[in-house]
N, C-alpha and C positions, 0 to 999 in steps of 0.2 A: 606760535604755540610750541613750547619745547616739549620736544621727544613726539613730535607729531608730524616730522615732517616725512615724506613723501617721495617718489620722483613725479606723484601727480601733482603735488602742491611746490614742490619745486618747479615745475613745467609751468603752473598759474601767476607765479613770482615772479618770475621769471619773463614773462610777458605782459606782466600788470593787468591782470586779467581782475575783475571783481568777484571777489566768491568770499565763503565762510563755511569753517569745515564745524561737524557735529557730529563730536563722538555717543557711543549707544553701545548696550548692554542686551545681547542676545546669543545665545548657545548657536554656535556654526550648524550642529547638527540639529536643531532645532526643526520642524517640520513646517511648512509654508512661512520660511525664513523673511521674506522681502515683505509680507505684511508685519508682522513682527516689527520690523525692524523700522517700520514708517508709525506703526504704534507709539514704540519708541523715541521717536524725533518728534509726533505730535502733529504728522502730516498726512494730509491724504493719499491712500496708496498709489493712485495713480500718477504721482509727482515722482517718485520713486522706482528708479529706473537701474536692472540689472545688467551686466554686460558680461556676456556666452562668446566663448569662442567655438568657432565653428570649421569646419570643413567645406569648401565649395572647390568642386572638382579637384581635389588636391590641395588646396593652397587655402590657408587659415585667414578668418575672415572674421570680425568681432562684431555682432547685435548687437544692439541696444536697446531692451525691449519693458516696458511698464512689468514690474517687481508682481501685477495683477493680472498677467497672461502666458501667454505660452508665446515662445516662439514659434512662428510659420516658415516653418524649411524652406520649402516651394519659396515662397514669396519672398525669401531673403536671395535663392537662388538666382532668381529673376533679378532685383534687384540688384545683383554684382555679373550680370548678363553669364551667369553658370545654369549648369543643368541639375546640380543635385549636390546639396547640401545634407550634413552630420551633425550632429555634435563633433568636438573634438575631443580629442583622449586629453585627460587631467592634466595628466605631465606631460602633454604637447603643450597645451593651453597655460602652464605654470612656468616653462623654460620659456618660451617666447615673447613673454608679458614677462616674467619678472616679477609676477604678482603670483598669491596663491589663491585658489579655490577660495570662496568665500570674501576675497579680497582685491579680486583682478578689475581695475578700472582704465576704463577706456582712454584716461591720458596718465602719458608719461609711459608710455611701456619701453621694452627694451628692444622691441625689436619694433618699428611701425606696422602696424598691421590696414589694409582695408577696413571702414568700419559702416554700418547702416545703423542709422538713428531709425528708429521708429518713428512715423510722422507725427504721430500725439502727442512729442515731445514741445512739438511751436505753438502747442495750445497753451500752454503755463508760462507764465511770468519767468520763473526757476524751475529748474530740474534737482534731483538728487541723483547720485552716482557715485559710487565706493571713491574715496580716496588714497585705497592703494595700500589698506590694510582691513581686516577684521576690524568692527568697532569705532571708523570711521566714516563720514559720509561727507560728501561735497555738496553743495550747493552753490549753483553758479545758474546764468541765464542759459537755455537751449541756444541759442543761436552764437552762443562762444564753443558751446560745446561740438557744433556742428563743425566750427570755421578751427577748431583746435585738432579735430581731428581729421580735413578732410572729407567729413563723412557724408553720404548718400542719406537724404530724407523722405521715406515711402512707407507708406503700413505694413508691416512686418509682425505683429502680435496677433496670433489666433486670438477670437473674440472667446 
């Protein structure tokens, strides 16, 4: 797709990964953004998964968490065997991904970060997951997205 590429859809290409990306129309500052945004695509919100970067003891660490709850500090903390977990500041989180607020996905960043999938993700066929801009969304199987990142899979989303 021209003018859509990526370094997340470059990083899928690039590996021959199966996916398909689906662009969507939603104001960034829009309020409860990730349903919106699964509105949009036509898909259940819970297939629709945002990626936070975070803080665990110092060192930036990226959720992955359904677009339909919260993040669990605690339980992310655990999960990267830390004591305590942040949010991260914007423009930590935008210099080290390479991506911007609203746009930051879990593959293809600039810098590799540690990541925790949420375990609800290996319930779906497919996931969704920014592709590495506003107005984009990936679609791919959970279990590339796991093995693409590295990532840790445990429950991590406040109910």
């Amino acid at each position: 797709m021209a003018g859509q590429g990526t370094p997340a859809t470059a990083l899928l290409a690039q590996r021959k990964i199966s996916h398909s990306t689906h662009p969507y129309q939603v104001s960034p500052d829009a309020p409860n953004y990730g349903a919106l945004v699964a509105a949009a695509l036509g898909v259940p919100p819970e297939r629709v998964f945002k990626s936070l970067v975070t803080e665990v003891d110092g060192g930036l660490t990226v959720a992955v968490v359904p677009v339909t709850g919260e993040l669990d500090l605690k339980a992310l903390a655990a999960a990267v065997g830390g004591k305590r977990a942040t949010m991260a500041d914007r423009a930590v989180a935008e210099r080290a991904t390479g991506y911007v607020r609203g746009g930051i996905s879990p593959l293809g960043q600039r810098k590799r970060l540690p990541t925790v999938v949420d375990a609800s993700a290996l319930g779906h066929p497919s996931v969704y997951v920014s592709a590495g801009r506003r107005g984009l969304q990936l679609q791919l199987a959970p279990a590339d997205l796991v093995a693409l990142t590295d990532a840790v899979t445990v429950p991590i989303a406040a109910a």
